[in-house]
GUTORGU-468103 format. One line per 3 residues: number of its first residue (from 1); for each residue x, y, z of C-alpha. Coordinates in Angstrom, 2 decimals, padded with zeros to 5 digits. Example, Ala and Ser with C-alpha at 12.3 -4.5 7.8 and 13.67 -1.06 7.14 Angstrom:
2
1) 012.30:-004.50:007.80 | 013.67:-001.06:007.14;
END
This chain:
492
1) -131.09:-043.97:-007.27 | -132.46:-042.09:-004.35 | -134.94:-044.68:-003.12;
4) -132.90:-047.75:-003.94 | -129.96:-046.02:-001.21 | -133.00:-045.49:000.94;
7) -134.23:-048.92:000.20 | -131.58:-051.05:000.73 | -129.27:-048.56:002.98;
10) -130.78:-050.58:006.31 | -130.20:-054.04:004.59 | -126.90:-053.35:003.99;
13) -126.53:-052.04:008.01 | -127.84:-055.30:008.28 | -125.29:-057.36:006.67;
16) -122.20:-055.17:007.87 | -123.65:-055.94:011.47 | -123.14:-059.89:011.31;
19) -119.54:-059.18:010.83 | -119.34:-057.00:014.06 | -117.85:-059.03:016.95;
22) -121.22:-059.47:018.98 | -118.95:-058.65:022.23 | -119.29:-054.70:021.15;
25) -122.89:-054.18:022.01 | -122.50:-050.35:022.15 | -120.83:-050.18:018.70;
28) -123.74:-052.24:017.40 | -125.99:-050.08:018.92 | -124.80:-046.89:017.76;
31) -124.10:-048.09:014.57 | -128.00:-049.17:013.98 | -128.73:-045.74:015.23;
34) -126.46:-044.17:012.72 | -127.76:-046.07:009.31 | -131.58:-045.63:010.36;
37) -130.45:-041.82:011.36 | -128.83:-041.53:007.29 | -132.12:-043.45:006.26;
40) -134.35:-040.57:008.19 | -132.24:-037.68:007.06 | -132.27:-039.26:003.61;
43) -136.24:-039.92:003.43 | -136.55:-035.98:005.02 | -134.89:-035.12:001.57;
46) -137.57:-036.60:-000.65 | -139.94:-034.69:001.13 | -138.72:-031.82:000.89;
49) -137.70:-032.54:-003.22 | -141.40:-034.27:-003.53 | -143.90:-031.75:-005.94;
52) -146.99:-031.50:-004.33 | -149.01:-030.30:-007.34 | -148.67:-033.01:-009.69;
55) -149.76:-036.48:-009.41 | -147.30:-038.24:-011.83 | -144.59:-040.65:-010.33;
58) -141.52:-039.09:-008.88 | -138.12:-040.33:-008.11 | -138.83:-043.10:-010.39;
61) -136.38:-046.40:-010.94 | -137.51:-048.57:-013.63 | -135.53:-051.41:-015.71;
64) -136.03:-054.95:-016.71 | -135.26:-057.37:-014.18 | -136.65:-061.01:-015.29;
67) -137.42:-060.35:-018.55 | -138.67:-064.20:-019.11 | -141.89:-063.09:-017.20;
70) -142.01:-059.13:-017.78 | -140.94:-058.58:-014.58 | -139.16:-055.20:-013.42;
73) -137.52:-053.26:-011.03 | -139.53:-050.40:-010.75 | -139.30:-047.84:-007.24;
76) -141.32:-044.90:-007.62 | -143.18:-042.29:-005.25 | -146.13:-040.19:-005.55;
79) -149.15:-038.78:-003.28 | -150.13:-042.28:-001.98 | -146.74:-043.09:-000.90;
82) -144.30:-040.31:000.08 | -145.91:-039.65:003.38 | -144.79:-043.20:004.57;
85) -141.63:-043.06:003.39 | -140.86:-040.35:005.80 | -142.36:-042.02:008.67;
88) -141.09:-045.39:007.95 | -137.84:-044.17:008.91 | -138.79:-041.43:011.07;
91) -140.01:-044.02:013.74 | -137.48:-046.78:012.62 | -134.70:-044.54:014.01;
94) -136.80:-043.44:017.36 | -136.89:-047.25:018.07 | -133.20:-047.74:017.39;
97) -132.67:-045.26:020.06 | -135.17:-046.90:022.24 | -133.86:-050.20:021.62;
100) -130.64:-049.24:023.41 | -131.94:-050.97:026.87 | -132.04:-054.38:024.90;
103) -129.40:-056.62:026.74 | -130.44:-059.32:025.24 | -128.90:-060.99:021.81;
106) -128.15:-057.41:020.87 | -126.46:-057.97:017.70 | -129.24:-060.60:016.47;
109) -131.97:-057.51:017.27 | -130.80:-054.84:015.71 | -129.62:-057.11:012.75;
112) -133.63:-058.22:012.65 | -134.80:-054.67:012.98 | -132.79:-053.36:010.38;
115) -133.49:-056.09:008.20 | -137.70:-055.27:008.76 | -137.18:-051.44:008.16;
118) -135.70:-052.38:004.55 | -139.02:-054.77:003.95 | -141.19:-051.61:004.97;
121) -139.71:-049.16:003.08 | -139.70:-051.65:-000.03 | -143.48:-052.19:000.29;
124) -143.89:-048.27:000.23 | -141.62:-047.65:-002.77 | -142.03:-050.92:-004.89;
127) -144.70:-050.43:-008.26 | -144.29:-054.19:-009.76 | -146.12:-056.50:-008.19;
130) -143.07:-058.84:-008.11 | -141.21:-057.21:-006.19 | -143.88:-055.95:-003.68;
133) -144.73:-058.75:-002.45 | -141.21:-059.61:-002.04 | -140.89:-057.24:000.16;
136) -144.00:-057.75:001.90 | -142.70:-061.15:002.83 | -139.75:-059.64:004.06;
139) -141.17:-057.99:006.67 | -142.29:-061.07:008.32 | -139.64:-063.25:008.99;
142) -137.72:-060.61:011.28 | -140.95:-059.73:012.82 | -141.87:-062.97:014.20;
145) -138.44:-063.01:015.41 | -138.50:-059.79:017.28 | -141.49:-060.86:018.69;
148) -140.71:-064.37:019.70 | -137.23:-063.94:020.95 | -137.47:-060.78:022.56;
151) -141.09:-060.53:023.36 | -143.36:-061.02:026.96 | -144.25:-064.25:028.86;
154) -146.45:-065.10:025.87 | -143.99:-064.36:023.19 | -144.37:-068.01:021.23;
157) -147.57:-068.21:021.52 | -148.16:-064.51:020.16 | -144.91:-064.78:016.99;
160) -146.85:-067.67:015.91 | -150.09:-066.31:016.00 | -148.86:-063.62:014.07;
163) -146.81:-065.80:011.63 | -149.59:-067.81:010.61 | -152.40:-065.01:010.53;
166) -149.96:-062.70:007.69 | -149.06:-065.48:006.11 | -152.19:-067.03:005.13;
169) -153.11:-063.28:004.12 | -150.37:-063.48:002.32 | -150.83:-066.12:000.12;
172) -154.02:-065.53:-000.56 | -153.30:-062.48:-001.61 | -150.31:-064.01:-003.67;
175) -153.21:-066.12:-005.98 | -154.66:-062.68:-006.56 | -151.52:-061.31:-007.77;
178) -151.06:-064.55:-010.38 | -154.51:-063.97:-011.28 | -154.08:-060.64:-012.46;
181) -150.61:-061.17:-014.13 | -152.11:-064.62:-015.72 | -155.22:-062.34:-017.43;
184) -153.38:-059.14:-018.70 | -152.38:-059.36:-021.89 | -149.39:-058.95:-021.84;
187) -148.86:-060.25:-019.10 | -147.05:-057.89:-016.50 | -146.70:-057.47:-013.12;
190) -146.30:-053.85:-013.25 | -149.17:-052.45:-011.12 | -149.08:-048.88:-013.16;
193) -149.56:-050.68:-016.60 | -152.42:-052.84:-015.05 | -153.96:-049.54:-013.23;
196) -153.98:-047.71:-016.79 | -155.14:-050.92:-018.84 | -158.07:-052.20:-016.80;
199) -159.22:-055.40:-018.85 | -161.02:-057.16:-016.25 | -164.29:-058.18:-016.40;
202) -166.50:-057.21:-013.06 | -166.74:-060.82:-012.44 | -163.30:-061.01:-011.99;
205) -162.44:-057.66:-010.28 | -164.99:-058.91:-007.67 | -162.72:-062.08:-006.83;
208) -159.47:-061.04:-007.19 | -160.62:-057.86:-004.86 | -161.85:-060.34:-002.39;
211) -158.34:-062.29:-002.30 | -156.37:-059.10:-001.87 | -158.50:-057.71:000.64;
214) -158.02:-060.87:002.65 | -154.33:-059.86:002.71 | -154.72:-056.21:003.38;
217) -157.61:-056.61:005.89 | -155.54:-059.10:008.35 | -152.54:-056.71:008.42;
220) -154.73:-053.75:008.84 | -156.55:-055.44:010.88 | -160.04:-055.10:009.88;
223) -162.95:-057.20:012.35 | -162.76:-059.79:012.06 | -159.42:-060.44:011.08;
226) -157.57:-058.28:014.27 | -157.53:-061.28:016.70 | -153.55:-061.25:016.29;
229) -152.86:-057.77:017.27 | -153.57:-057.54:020.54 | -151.14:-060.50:021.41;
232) -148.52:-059.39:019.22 | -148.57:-055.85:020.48 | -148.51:-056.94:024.80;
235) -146.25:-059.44:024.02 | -143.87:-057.68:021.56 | -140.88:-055.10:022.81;
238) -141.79:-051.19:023.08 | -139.92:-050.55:019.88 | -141.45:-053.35:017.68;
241) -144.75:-052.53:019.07 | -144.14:-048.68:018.06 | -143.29:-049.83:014.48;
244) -145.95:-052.44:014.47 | -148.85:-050.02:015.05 | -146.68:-047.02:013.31;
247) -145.94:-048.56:009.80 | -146.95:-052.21:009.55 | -150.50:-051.92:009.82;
250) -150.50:-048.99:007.42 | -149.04:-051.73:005.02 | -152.65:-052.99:004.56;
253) -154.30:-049.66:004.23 | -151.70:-048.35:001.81 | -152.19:-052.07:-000.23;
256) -155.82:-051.08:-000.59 | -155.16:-047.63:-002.19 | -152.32:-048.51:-004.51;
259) -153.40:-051.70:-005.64 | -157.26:-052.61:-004.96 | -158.36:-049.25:-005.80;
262) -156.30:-048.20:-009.31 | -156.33:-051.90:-010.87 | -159.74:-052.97:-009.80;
265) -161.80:-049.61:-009.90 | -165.22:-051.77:-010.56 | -164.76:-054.07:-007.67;
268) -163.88:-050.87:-005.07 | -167.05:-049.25:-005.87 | -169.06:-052.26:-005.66;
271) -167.75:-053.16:-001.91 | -167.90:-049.37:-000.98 | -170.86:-049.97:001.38;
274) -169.21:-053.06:003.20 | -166.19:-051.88:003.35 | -168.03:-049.18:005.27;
277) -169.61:-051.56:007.54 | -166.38:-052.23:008.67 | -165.27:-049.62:009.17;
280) -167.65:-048.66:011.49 | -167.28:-051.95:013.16 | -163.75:-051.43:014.02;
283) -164.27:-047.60:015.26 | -167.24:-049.00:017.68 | -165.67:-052.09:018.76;
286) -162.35:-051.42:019.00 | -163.51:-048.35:021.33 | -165.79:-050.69:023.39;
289) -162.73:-053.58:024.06 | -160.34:-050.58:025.02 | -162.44:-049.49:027.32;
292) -162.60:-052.86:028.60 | -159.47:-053.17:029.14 | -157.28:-053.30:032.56;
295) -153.78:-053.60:030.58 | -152.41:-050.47:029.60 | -150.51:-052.01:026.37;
298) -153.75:-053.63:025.45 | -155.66:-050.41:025.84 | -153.77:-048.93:023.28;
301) -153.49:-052.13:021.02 | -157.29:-052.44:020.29 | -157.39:-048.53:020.49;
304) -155.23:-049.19:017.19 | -158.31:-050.92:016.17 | -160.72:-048.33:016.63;
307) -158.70:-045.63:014.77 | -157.74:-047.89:011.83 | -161.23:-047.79:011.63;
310) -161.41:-044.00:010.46 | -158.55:-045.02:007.81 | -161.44:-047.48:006.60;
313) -164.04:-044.74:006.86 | -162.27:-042.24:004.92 | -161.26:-045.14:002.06;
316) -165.08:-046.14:001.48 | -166.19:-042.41:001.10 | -164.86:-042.13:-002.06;
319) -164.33:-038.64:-001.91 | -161.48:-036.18:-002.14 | -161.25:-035.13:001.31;
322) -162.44:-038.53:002.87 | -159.54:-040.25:000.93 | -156.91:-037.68:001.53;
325) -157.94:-037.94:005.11 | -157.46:-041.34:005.45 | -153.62:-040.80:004.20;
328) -153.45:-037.81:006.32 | -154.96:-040.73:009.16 | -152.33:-043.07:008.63;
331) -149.19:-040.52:009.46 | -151.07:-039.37:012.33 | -151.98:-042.85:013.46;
334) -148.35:-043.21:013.50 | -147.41:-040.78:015.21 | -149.88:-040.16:018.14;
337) -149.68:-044.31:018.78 | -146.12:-045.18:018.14 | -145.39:-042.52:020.95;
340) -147.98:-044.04:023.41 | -146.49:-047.64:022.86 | -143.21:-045.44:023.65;
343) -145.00:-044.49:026.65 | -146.18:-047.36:027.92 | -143.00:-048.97:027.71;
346) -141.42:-046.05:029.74 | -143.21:-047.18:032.83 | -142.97:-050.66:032.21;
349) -139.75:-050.57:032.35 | -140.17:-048.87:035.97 | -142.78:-050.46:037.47;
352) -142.80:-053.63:035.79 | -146.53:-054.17:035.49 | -149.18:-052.62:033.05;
355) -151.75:-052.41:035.54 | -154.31:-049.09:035.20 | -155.80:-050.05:038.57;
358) -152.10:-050.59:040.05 | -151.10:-047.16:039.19 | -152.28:-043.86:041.02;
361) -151.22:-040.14:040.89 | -148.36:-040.75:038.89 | -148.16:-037.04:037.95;
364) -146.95:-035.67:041.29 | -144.18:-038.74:041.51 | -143.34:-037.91:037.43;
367) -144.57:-035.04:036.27 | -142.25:-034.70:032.94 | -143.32:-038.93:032.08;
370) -146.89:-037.28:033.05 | -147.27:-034.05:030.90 | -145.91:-036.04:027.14;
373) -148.21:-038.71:028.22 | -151.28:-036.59:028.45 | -150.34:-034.54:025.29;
376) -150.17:-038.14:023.48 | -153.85:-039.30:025.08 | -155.39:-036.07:024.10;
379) -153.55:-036.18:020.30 | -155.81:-040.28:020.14 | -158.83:-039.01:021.33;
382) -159.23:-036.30:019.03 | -158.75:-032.74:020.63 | -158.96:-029.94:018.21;
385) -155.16:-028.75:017.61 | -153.45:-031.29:017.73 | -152.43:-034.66:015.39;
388) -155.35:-036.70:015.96 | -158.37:-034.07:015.22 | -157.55:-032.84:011.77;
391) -157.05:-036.50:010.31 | -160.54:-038.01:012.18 | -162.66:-034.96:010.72;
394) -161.05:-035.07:007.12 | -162.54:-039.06:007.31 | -165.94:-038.01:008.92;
397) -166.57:-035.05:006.45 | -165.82:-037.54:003.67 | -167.79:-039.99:004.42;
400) -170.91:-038.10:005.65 | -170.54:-036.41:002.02 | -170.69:-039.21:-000.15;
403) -172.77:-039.30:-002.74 | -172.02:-043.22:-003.70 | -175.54:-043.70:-001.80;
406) -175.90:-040.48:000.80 | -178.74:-042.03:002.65 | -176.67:-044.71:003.98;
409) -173.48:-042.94:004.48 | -174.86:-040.37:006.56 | -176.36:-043.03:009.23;
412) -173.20:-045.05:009.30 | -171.34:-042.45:009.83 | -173.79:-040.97:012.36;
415) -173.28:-044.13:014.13 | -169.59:-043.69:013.91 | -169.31:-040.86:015.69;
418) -170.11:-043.24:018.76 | -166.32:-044.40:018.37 | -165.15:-040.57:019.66;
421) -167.06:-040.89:022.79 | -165.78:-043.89:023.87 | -162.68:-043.21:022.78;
424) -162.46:-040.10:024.80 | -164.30:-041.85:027.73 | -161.45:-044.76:027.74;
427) -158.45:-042.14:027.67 | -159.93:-039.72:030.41 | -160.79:-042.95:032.80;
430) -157.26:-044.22:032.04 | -155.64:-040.83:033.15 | -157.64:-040.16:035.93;
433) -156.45:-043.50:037.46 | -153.22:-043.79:036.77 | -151.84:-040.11:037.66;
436) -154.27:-038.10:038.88 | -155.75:-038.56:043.02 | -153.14:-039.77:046.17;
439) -149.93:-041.21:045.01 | -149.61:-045.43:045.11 | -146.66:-045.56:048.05;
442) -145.96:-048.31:046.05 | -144.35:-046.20:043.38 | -142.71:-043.36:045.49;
445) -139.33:-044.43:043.99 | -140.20:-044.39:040.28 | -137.78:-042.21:038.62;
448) -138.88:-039.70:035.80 | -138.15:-039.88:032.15 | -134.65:-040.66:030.98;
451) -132.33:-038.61:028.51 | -132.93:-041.63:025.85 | -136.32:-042.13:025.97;
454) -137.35:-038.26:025.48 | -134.59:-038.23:022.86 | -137.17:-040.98:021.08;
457) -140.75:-039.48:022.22 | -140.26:-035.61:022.17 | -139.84:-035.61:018.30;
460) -142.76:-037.08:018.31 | -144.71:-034.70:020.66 | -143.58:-032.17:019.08;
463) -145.16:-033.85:015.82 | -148.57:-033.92:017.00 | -148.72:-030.48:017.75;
466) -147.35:-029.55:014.58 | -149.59:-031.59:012.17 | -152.59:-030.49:014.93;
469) -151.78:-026.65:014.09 | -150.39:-026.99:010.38 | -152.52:-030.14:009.09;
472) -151.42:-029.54:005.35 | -147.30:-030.55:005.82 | -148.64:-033.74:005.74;
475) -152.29:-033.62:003.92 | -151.79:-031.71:001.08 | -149.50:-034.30:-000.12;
478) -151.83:-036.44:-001.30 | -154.34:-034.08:-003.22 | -153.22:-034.70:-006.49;
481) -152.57:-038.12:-006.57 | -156.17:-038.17:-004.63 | -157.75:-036.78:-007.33;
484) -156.25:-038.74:-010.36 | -157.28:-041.59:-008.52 | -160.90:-040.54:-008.08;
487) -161.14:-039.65:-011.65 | -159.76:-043.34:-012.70 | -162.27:-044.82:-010.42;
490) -165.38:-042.59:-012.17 | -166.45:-041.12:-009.12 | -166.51:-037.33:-008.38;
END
């Protein structure tokens, strides 16, 4: 029952919050705080009860739920999954606490937010397709909302651009689903039972791994679907964007593994080499747009792009340490970027403007705001020891040791490495001007970091570090479950 209470435990926070007067905005607020801290300390739990050695299902939940079309309820957790299900409500609960400067509508945002962490977590835990995707759709509804309602100047504009882009993903990848439930005999949607059977002809793998990957690919978002992100991240809060670049893109990556790459193990060798492509696309061109950017939020939006680009990298290797790296990518993506959007906001909410060029020797005026912010920079860019490093090598080794076709590999990810230097070039430019040199008069008056906002950044700093020095609390999880996969899919 453990992952239904963590499951449903911020839906029903949810519900008891729309009968709480909406005049008590600080009992709303701590109350939020208090279910997504029980979900946290709760998900911390199945970490520490998760067995790292064995790549069978744990924790698993499984009974009939419509039996008129084999459908089940069916939770379970193993190597693919249990890293996200800490950080799901790791960073849900960090937001909550950030989320305590909303003034506006409070009790309709935390009811949304609340209601999104329970369509996260679902995605993460769910193993029939059914109920996936239910989830899945859950998480868009009180997304668009957050965004729209509580977002920038452009906040229509970007809710609907999001709204539209998912959801066409989404249904799309919906006629995959039917497709695959329509041709397994019997048909089932449970996504183990189709991983083990495998009936499909290559014909068919090929198609249906097309329509999924439309799906996956926009929420990722792989070039050239990512045209959404960048809106929705400037013009979305600091706490949605946190959890939009900290779990919801990892929604498409994590789609890919679980689904795309048990059921349909013909197709995912066959699109190796483009999904390859890009990858390297995204690490090159998201680097090149960040650097290109003057807006601090949007730096770090298409910088999201560039280093969902070594999940992509690490996925198309086809190797044990290239696809445990690109798990071990997505918790450190998480981490490292949820805490710059964290960031970002911090001075926003100061200076009111994103500006790099309005900015200037920030780290005399705040030098506590200053020192986290450089730690976090230094985590994307990839310095050795901390977060970002050990996950970005993991993908590079893998891929540059493929032996799907070695020839290729190796140049593509040759050309990958590219992505580092920019990246590196875009952070160092970006600190220079905006805290090193004379002090902007302008911003004499800033105040430093607040009591809240370390209370939702510092666990986070103190993250990166951590999974910079000791890489395996978080990558070793996946090494079983790694391997059974690789042995389904034929490859060694």
């Amino acid at each position: 029952m453990i992952l239904t209470i963590i499951t449903f435990l911020p839906l029903l926070g949810a519900l008891i919050i729309l009968c709480l007067p909406k005049e008590k905005e600080g009992l709303i607020r701590w109350f939020s705080a208090a279910v997504t801290f029980a979900t946290m300390v709760l998900g911390f739990w199945v970490f520490f009860s998760f067995e790292r050695g064995s790549a069978e299902l744990q924790f698993v939940e499984k009974c009939s739920w419509i039996p008129a079309f084999n459908i089940k309820y069916f939770l379970g957790l193993d190597g693919l999954s249990v890293a996200m299900l800490v950080l799901t409500p790791l960073l849900s609960f960090l937001a909550t606490v950030y989320s305590f400067n909303i003034k506006l509508r409070v009790k309709e945002y935390f009811f949304f937010f609340l209601l999104l962490e329970t369509g996260m977590l679902g995605v993460f835990v769910a193993l029939d397709f059914f109920l996936f995707y239910i989830f899945w759709e859950i998480t868009l509804v009180p997304m668009y909302f957050l965004i729209g309602i509580w977002g920038g100047a452009r906040k229509e504009y970007a809710a609907i651009k999001f709204f539209l882009y998912t959801l066409l993903g989404s249904v799309i990848m919906l006629l995959g689903i039917l497709a695959l439930y329509l041709y397994s005999s019997p048909h089932t949607f449970d996504i183990i039972e189709l991983s083990k059977a495998q009936p499909f002809t290559r014909t068919f793998q090929y198609i249906v791994y097309a329509a999924l990957f439309i799906g996956f690919a926009i929420k990722v978002p792989v070039w050239p679907f990512h045209t959404w992100l960048p809106d929705a991240h400037v013009e979305a809060p600091t706490a949605v964007s946190v959890i939009l670049a900290g779990v919801l893109l990892k929604m498409g990556t994590y789609g890919m593994l679980r689904i795309s790459y048990t059921i349909l193990p013909e197709a995912t060798k066959y699109f190796a080499i483009p999904l390859l492509i890009l990858a390297l696309i995204n690490i090159v061109y998201g680097a090149f747009v960040a650097m290109a950017q003057k807006d601090l939020k949007k730096m770090i939006a298409y910088s999201s792009v560039n280093h969902m680009g070594y999940c992509l990298l690490g996925m198309a290797a086809l190797t044990p340490i290239g696809l445990n790296g690109a798990i071990f990518q997505m918790v450190t993506h998480g981490v490292v970027t949820g805490a710059l959007f964290f960031l970002v906001g911090v001075i926003y909410d100061r200076a009111h403007t994103r500006e790099i060029e309005g900015f200037g020797g920030l780290m005399t005026k705040l030098p506590g705001y200053s020192g986290i912010m450089l730690v976090a920079c230094l985590a994307s860019l990839g310095l050795p020891g901390l977060a970002g490093f050990a996950s970005e090598f993991m993908c590079f080794l893998g891929a540059f040791t493929s032996t799907v076709a070695p020839g290729v590999y190796k140049i593509i990810t040759g050309l990958a490495v590219a992505g580092i230097v920019i990246t590196a070039a875009y952070f160092l430019i970006m600190i220079q001007k905006v805290f090193l040199g004379p002090l902007n008069e302008k911003w004499k008056e800033l105040p430093d970091i607040n009591a809240r906002e370390l209370v939702a950044i510092v666990p986070l700093t103190v993250l990166m570090v951590l999974l910079g020095v000791l890489p395996y609390i978080a990558a070793g999880l996946s090494t079983a479950s790694v391997t059974a996969l690789l042995t389904a899919l034929g490859v060694k």
